[in-house]
mmCIF file of the N, C-alpha and C atoms, coordinates in Angstrom:
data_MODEL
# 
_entry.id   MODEL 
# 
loop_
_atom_site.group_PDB 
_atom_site.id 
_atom_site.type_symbol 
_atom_site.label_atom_id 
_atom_site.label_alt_id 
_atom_site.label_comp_id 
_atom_site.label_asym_id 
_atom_site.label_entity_id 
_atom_site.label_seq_id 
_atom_site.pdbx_PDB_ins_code 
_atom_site.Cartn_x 
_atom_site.Cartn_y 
_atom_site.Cartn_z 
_atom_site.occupancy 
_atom_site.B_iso_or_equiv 
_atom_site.pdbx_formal_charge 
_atom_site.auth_seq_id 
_atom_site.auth_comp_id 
_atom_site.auth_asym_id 
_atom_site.auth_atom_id 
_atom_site.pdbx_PDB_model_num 
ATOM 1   N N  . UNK A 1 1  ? 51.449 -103.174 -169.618 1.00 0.00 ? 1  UNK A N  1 
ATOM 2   C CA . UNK A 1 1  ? 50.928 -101.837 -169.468 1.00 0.00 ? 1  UNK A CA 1 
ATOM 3   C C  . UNK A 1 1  ? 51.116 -101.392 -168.011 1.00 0.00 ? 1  UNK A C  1 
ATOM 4   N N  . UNK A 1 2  ? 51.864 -100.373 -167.510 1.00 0.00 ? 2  UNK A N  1 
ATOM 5   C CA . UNK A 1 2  ? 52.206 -99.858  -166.340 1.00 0.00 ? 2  UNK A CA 1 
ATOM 6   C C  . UNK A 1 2  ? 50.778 -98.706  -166.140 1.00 0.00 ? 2  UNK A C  1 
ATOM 7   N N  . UNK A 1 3  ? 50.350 -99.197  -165.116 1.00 0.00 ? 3  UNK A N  1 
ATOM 8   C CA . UNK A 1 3  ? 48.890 -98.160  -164.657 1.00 0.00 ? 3  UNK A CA 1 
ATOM 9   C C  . UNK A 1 3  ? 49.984 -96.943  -163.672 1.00 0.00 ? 3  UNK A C  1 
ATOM 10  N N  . UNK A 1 4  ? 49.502 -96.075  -163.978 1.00 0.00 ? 4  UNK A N  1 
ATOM 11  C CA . UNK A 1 4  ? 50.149 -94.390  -162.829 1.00 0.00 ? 4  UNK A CA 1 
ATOM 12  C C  . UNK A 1 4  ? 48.948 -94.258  -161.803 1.00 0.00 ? 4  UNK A C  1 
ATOM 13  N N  . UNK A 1 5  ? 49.471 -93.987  -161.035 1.00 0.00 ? 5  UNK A N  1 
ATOM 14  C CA . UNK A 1 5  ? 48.565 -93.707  -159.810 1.00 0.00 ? 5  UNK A CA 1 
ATOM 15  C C  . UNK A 1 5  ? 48.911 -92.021  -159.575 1.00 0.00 ? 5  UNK A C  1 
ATOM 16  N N  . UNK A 1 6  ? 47.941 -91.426  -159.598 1.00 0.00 ? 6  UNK A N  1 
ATOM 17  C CA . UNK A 1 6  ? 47.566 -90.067  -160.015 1.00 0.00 ? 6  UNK A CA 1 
ATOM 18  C C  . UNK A 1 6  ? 46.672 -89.610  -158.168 1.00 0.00 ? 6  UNK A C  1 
ATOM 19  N N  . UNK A 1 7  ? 47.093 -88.616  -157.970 1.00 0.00 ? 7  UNK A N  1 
ATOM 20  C CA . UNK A 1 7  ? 46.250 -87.914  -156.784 1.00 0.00 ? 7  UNK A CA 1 
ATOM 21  C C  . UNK A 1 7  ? 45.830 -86.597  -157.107 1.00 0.00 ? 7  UNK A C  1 
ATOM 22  N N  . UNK A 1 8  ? 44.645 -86.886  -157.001 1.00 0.00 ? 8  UNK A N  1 
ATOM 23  C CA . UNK A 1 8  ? 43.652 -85.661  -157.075 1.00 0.00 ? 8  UNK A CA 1 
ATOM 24  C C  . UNK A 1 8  ? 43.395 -85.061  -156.085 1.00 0.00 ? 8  UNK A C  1 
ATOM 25  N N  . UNK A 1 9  ? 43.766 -84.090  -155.497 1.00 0.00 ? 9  UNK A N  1 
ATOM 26  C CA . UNK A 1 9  ? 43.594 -82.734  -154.764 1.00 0.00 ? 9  UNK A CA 1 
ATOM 27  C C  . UNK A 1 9  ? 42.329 -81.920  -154.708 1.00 0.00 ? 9  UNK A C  1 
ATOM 28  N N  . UNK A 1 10 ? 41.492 -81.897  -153.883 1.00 0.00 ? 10 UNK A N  1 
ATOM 29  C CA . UNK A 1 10 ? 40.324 -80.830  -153.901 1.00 0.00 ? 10 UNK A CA 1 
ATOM 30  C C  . UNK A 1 10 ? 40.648 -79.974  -153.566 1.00 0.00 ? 10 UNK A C  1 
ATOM 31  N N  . UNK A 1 11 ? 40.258 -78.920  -153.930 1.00 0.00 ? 11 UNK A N  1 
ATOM 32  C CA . UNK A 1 11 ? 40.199 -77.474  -153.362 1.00 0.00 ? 11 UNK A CA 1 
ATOM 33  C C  . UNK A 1 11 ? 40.765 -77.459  -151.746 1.00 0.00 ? 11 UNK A C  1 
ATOM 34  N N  . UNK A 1 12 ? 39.600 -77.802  -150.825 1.00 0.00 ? 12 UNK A N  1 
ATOM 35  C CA . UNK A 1 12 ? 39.616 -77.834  -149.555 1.00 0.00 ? 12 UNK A CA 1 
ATOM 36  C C  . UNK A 1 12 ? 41.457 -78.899  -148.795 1.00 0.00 ? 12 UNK A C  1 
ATOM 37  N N  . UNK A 1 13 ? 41.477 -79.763  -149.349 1.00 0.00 ? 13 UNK A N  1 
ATOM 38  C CA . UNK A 1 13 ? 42.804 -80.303  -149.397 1.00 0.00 ? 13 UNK A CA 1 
ATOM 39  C C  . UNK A 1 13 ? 43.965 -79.397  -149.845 1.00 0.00 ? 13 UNK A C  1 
ATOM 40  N N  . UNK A 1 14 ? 44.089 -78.995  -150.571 1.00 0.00 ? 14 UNK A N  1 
ATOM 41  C CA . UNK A 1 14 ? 45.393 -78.015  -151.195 1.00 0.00 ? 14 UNK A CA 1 
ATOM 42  C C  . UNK A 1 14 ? 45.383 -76.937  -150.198 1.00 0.00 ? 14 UNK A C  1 
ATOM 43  N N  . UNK A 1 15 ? 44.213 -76.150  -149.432 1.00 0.00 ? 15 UNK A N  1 
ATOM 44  C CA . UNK A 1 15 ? 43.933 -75.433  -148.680 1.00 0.00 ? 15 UNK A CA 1 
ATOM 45  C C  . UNK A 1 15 ? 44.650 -75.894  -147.310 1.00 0.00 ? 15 UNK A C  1 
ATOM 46  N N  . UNK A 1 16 ? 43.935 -76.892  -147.010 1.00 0.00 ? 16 UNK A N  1 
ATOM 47  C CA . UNK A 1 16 ? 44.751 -77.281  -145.814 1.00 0.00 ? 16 UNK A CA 1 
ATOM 48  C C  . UNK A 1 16 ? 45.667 -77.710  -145.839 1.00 0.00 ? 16 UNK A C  1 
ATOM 49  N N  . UNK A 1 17 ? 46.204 -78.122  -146.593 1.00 0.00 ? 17 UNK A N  1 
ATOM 50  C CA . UNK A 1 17 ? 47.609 -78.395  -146.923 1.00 0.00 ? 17 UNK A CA 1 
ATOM 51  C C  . UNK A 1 17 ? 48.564 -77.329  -146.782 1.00 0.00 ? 17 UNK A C  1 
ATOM 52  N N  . UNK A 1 18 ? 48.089 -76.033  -147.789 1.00 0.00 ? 18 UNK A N  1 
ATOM 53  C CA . UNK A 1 18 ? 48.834 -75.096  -147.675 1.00 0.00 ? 18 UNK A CA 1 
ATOM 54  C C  . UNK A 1 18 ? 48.723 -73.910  -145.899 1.00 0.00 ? 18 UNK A C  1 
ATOM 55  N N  . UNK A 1 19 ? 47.726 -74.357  -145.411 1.00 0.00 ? 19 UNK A N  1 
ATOM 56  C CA . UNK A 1 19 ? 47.288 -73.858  -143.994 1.00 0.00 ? 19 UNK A CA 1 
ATOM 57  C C  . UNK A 1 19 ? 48.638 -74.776  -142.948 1.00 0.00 ? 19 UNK A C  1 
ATOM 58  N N  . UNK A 1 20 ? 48.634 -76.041  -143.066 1.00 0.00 ? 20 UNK A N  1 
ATOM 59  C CA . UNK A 1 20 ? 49.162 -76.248  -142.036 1.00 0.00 ? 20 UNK A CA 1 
ATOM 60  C C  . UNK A 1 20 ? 50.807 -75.765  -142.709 1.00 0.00 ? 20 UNK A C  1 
ATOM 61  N N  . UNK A 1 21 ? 51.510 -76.330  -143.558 1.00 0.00 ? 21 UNK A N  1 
ATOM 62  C CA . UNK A 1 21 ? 52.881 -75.074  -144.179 1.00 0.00 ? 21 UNK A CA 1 
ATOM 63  C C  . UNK A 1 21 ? 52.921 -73.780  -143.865 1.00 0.00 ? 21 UNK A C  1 
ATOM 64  N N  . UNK A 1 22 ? 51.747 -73.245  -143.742 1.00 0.00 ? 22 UNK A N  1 
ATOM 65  C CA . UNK A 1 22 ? 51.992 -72.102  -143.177 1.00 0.00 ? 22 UNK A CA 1 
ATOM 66  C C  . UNK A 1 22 ? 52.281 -71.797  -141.585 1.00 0.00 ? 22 UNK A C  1 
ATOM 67  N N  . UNK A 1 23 ? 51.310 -72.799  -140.862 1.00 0.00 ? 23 UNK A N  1 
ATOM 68  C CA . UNK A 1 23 ? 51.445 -73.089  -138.836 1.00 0.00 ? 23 UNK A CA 1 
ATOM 69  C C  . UNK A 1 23 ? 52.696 -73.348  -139.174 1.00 0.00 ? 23 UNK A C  1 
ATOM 70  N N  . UNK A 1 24 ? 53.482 -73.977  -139.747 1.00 0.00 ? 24 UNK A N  1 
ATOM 71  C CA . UNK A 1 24 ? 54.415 -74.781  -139.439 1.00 0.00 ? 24 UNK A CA 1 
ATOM 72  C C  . UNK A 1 24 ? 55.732 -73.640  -139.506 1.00 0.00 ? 24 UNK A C  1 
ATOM 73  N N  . UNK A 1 25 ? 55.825 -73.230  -140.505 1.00 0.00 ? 25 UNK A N  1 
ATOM 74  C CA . UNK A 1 25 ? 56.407 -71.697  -140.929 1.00 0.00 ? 25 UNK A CA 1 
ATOM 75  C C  . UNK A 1 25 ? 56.338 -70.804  -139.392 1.00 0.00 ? 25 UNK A C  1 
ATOM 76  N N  . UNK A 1 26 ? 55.921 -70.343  -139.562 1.00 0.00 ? 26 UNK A N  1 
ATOM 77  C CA . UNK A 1 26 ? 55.039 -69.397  -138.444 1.00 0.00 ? 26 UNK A CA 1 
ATOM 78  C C  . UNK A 1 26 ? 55.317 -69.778  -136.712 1.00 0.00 ? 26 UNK A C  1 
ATOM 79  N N  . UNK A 1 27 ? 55.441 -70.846  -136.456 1.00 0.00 ? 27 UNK A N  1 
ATOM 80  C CA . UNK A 1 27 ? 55.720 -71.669  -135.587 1.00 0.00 ? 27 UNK A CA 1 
ATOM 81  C C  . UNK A 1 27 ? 56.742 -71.870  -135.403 1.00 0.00 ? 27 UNK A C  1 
ATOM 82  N N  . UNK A 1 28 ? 57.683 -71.700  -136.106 1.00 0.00 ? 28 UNK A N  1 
ATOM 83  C CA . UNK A 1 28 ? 59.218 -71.601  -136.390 1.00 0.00 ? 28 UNK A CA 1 
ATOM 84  C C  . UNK A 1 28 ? 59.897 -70.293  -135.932 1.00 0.00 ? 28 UNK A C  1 
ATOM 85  N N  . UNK A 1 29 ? 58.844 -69.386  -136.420 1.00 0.00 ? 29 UNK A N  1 
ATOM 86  C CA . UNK A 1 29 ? 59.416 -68.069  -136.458 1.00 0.00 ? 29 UNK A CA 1 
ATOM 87  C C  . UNK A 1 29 ? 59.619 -67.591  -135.192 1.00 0.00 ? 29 UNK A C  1 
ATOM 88  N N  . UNK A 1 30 ? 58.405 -67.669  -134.513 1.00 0.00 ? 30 UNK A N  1 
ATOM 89  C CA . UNK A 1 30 ? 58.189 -67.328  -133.188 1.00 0.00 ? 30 UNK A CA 1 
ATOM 90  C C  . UNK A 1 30 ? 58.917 -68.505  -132.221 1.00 0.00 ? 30 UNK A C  1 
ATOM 91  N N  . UNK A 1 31 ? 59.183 -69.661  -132.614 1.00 0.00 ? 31 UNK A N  1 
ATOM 92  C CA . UNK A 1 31 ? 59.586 -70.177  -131.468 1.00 0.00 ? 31 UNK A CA 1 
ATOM 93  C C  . UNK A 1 31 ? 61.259 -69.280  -131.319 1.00 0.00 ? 31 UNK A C  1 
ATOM 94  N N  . UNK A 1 32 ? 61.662 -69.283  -132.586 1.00 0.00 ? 32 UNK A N  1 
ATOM 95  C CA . UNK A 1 32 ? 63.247 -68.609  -133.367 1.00 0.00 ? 32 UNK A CA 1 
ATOM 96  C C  . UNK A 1 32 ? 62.638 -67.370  -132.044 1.00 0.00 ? 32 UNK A C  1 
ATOM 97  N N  . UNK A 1 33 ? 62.182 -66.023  -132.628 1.00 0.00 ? 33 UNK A N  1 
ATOM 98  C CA . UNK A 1 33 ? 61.895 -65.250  -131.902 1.00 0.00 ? 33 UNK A CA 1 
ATOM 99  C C  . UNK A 1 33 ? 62.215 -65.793  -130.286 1.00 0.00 ? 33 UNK A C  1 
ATOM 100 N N  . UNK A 1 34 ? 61.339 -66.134  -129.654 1.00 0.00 ? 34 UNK A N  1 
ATOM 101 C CA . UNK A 1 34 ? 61.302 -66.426  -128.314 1.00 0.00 ? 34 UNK A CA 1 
ATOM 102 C C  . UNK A 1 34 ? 62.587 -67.176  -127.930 1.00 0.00 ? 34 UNK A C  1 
ATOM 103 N N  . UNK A 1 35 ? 63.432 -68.059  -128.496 1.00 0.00 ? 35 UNK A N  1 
ATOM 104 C CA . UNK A 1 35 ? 64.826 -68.158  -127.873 1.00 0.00 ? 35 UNK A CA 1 
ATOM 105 C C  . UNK A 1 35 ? 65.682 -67.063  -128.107 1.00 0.00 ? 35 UNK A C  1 
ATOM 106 N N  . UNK A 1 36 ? 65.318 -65.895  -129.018 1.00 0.00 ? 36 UNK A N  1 
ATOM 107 C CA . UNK A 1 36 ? 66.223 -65.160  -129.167 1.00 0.00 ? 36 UNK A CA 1 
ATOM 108 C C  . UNK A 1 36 ? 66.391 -64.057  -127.970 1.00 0.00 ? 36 UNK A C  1 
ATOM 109 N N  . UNK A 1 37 ? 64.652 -64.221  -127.436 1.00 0.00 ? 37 UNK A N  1 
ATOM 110 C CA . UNK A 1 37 ? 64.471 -62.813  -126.180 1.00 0.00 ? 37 UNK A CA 1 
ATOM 111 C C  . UNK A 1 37 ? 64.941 -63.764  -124.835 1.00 0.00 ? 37 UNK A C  1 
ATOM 112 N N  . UNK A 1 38 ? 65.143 -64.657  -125.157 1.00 0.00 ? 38 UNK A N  1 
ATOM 113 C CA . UNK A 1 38 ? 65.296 -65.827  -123.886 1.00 0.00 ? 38 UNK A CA 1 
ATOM 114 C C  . UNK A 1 38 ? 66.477 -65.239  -123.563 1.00 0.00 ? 38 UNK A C  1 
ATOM 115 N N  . UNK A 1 39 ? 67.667 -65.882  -124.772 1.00 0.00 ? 39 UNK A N  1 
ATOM 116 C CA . UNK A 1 39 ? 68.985 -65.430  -125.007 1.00 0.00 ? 39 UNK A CA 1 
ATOM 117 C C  . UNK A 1 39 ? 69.389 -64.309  -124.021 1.00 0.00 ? 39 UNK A C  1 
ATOM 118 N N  . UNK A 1 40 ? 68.976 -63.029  -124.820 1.00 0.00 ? 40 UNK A N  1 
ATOM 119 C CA . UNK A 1 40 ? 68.676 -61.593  -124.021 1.00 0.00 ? 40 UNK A CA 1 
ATOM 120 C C  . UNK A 1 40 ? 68.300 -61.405  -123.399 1.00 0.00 ? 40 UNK A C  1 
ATOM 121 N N  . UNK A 1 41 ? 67.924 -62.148  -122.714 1.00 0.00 ? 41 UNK A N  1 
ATOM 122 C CA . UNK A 1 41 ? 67.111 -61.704  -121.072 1.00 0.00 ? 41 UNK A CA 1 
ATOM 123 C C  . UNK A 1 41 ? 68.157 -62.448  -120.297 1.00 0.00 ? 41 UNK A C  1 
ATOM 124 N N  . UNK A 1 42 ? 68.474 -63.388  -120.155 1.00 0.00 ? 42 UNK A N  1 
ATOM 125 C CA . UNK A 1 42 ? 69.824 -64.026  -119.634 1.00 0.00 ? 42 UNK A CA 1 
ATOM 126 C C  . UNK A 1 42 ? 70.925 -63.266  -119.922 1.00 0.00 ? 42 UNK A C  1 
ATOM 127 N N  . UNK A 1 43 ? 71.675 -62.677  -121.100 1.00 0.00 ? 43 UNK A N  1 
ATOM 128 C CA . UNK A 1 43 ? 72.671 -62.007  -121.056 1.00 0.00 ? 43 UNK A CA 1 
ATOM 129 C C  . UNK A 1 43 ? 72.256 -60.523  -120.803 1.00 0.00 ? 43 UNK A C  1 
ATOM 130 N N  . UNK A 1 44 ? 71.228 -59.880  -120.811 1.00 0.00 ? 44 UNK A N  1 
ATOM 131 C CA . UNK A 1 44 ? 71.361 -59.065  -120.007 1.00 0.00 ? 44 UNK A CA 1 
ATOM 132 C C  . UNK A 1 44 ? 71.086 -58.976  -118.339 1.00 0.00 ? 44 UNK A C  1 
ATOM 133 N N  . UNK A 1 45 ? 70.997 -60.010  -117.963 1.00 0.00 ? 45 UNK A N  1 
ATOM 134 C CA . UNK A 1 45 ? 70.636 -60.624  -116.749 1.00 0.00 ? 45 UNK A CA 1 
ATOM 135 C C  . UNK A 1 45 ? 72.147 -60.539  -115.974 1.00 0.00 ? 45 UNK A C  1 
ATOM 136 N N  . UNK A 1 46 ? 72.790 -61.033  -116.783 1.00 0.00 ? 46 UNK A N  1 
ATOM 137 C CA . UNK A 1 46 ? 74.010 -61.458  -116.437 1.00 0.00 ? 46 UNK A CA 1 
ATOM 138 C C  . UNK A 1 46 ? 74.843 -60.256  -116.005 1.00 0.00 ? 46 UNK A C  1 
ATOM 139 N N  . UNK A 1 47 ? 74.891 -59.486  -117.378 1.00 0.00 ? 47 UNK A N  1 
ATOM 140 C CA . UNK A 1 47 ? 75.822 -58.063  -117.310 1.00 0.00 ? 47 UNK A CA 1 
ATOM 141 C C  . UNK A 1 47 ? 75.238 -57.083  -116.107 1.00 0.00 ? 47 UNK A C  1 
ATOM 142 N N  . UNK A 1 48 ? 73.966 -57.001  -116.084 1.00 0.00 ? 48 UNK A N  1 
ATOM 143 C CA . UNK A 1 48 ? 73.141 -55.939  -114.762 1.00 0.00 ? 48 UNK A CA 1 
ATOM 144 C C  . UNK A 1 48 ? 73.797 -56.894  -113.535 1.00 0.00 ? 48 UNK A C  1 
ATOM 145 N N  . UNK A 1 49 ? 74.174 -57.880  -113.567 1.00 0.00 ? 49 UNK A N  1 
ATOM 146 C CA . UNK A 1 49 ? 74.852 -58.458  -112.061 1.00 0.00 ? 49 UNK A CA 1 
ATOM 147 C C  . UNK A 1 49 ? 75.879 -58.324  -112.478 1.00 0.00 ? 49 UNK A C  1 
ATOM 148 N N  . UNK A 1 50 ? 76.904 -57.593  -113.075 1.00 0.00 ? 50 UNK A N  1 
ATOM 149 C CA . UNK A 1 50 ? 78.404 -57.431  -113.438 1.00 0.00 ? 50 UNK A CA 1 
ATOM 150 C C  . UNK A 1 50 ? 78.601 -55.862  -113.350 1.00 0.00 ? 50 UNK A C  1 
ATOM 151 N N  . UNK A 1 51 ? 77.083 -55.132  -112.881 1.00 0.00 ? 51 UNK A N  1 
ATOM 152 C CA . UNK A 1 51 ? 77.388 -53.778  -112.916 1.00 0.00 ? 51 UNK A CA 1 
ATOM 153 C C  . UNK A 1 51 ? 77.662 -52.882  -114.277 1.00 0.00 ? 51 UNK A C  1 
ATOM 154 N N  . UNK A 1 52 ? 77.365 -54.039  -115.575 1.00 0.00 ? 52 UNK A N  1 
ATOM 155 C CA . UNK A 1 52 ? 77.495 -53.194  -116.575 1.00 0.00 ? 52 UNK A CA 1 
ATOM 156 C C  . UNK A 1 52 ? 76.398 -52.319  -116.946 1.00 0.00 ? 52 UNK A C  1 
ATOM 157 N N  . UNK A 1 53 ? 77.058 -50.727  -117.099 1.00 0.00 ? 53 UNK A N  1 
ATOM 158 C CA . UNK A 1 53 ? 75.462 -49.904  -117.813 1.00 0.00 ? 53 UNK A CA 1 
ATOM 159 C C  . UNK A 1 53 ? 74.410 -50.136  -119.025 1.00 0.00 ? 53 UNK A C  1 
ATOM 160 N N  . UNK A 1 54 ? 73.670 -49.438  -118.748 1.00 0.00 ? 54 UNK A N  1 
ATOM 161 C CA . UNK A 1 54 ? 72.591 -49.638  -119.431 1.00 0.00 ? 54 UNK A CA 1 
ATOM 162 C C  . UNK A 1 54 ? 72.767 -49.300  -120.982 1.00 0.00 ? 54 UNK A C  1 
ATOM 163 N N  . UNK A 1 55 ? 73.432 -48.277  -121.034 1.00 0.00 ? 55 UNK A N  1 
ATOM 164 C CA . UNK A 1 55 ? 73.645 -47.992  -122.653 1.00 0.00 ? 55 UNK A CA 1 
ATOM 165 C C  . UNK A 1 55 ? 74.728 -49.524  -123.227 1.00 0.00 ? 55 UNK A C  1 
ATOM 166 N N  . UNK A 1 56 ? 75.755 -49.553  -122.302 1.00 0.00 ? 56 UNK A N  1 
ATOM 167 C CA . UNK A 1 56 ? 76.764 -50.461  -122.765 1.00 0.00 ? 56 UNK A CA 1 
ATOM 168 C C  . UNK A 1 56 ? 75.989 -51.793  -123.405 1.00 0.00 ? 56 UNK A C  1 
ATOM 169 N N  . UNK A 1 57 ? 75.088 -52.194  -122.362 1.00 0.00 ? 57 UNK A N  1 
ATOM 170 C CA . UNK A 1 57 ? 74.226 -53.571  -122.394 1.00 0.00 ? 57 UNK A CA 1 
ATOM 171 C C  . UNK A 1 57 ? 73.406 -53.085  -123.963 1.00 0.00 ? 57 UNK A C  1 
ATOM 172 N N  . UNK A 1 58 ? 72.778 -52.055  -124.180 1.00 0.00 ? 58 UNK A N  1 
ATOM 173 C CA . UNK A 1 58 ? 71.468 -51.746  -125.456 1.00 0.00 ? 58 UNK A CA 1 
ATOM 174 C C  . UNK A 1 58 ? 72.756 -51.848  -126.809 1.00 0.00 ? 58 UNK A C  1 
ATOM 175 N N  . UNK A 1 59 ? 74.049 -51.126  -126.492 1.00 0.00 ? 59 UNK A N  1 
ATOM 176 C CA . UNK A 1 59 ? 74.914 -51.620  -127.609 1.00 0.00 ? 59 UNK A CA 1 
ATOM 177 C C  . UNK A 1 59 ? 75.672 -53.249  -127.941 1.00 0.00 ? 59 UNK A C  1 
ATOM 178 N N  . UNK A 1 60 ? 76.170 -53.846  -127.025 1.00 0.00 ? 60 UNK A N  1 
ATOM 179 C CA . UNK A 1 60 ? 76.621 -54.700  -127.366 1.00 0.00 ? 60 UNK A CA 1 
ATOM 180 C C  . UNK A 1 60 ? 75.456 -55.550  -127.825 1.00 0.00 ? 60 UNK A C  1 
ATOM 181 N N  . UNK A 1 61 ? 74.302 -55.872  -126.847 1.00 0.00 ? 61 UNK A N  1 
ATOM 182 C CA . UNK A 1 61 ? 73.519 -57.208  -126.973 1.00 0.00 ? 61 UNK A CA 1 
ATOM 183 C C  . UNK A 1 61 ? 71.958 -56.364  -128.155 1.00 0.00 ? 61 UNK A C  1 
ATOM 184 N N  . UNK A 1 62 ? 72.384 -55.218  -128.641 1.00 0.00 ? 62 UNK A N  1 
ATOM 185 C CA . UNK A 1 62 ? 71.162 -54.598  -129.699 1.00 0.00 ? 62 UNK A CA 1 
ATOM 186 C C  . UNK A 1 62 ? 70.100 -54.447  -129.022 1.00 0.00 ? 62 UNK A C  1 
ATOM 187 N N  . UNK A 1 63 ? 69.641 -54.447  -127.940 1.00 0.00 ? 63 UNK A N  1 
ATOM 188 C CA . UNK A 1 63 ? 68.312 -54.388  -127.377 1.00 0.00 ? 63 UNK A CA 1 
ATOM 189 C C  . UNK A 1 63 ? 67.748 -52.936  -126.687 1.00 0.00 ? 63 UNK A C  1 
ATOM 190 N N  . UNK A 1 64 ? 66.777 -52.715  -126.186 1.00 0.00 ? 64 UNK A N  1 
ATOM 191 C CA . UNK A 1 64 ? 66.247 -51.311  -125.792 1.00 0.00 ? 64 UNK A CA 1 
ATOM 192 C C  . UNK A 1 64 ? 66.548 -51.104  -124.461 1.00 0.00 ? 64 UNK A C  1 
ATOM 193 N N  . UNK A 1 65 ? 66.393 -50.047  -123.936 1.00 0.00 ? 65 UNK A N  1 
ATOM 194 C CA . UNK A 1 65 ? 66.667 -49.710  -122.586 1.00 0.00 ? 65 UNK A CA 1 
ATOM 195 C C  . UNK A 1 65 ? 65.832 -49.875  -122.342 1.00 0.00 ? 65 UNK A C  1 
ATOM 196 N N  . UNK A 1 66 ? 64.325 -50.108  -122.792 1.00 0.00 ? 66 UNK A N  1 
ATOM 197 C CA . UNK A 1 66 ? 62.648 -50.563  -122.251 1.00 0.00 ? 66 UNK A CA 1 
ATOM 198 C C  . UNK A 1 66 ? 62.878 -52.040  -121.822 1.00 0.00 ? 66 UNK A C  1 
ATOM 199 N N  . UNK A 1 67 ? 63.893 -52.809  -122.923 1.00 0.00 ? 67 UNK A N  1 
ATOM 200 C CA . UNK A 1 67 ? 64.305 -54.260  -122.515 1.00 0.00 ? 67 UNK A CA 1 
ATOM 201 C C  . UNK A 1 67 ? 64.616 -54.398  -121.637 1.00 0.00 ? 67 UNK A C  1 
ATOM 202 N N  . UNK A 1 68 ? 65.972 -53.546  -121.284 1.00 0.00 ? 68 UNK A N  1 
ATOM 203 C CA . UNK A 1 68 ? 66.611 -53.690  -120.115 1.00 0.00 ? 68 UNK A CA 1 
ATOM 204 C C  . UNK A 1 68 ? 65.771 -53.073  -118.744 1.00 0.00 ? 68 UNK A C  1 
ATOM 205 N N  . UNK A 1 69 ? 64.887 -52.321  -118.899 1.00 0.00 ? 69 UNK A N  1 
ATOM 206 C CA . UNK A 1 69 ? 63.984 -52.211  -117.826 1.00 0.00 ? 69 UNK A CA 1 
ATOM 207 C C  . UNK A 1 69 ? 63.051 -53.138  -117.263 1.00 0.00 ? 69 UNK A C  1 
ATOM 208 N N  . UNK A 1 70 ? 62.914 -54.097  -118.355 1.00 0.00 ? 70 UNK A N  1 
ATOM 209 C CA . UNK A 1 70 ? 62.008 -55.043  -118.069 1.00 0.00 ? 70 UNK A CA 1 
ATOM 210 C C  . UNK A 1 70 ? 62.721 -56.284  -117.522 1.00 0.00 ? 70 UNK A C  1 
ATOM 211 N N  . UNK A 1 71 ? 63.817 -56.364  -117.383 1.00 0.00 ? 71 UNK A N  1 
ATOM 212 C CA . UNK A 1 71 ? 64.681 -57.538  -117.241 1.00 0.00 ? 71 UNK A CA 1 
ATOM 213 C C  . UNK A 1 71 ? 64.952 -56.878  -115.440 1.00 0.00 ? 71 UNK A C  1 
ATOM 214 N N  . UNK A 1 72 ? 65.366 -55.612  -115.131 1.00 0.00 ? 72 UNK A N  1 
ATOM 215 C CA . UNK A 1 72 ? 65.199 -55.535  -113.600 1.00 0.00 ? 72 UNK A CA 1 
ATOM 216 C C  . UNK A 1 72 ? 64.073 -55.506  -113.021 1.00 0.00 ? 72 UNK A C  1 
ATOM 217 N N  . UNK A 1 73 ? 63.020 -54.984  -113.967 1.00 0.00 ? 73 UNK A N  1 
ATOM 218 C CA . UNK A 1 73 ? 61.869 -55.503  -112.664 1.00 0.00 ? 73 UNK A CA 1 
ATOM 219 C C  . UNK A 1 73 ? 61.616 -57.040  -112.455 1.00 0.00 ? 73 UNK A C  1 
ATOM 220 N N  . UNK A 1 74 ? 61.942 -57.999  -113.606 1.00 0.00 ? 74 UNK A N  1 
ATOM 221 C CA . UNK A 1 74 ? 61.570 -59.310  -113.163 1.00 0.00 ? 74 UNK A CA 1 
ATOM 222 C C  . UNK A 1 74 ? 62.964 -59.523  -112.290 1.00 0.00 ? 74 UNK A C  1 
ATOM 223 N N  . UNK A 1 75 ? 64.110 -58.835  -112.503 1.00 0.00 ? 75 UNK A N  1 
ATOM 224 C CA . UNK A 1 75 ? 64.821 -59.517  -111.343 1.00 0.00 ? 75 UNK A CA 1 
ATOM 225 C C  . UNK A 1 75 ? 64.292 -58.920  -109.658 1.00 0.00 ? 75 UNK A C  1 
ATOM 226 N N  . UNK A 1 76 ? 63.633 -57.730  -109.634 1.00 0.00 ? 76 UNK A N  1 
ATOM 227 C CA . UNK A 1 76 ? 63.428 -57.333  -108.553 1.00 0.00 ? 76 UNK A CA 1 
ATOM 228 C C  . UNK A 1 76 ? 62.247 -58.085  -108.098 1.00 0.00 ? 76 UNK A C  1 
ATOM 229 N N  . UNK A 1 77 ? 61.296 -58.667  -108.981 1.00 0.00 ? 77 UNK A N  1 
ATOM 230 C CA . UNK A 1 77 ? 60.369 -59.681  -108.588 1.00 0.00 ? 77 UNK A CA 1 
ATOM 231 C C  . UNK A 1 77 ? 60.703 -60.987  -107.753 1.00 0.00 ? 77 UNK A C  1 
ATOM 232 N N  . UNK A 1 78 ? 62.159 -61.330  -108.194 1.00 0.00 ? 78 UNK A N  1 
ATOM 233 C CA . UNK A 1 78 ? 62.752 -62.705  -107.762 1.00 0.00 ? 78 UNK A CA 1 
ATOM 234 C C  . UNK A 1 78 ? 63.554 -62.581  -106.560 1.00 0.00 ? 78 UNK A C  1 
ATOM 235 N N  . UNK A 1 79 ? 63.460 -61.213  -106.342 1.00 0.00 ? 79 UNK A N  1 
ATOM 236 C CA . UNK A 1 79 ? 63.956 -60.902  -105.232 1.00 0.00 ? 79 UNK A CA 1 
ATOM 237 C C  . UNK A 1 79 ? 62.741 -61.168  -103.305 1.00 0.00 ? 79 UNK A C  1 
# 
């Protein structure tokens, strides 16, 4: 006779279970997110020291001219 070993789940278990799948999800997203503005802040970093304009930079690399405003004041900070 083969005995099954069976797991029973409470409420509060399936919960947290499904809580941390979700951090974990979520945690992904935003880290994804945050290398993506990393990305863009470096290549538009790059092009504003190549003298490329501002519209040119919001078309090629998709980003805002609020982006790109925010990327010279931190370079004028490092200045």
């Amino acid at each position: 006779m083969r005995k099954m070993k069976t797991k029973i789940l409470s409420l509060g278990d399936r919960l947290r279970e499904e809580g941390i799948q979700i951090g974990v999800k979520k945690g992904r997203e935003e880290g994804r997110e945050e290398g993506i503005e990393k990305k863009n802040f470096t290549a538009t970093k790059n092009m504003l020291e190549k003298d490329f304009p501002v519209s040119t930079i919001c078309d090629i690399l998709d980003v805002t001219p609020e982006f790109v405003q925010k990327v010279i004041e931190a370079l004028r900070k490092e200045e």
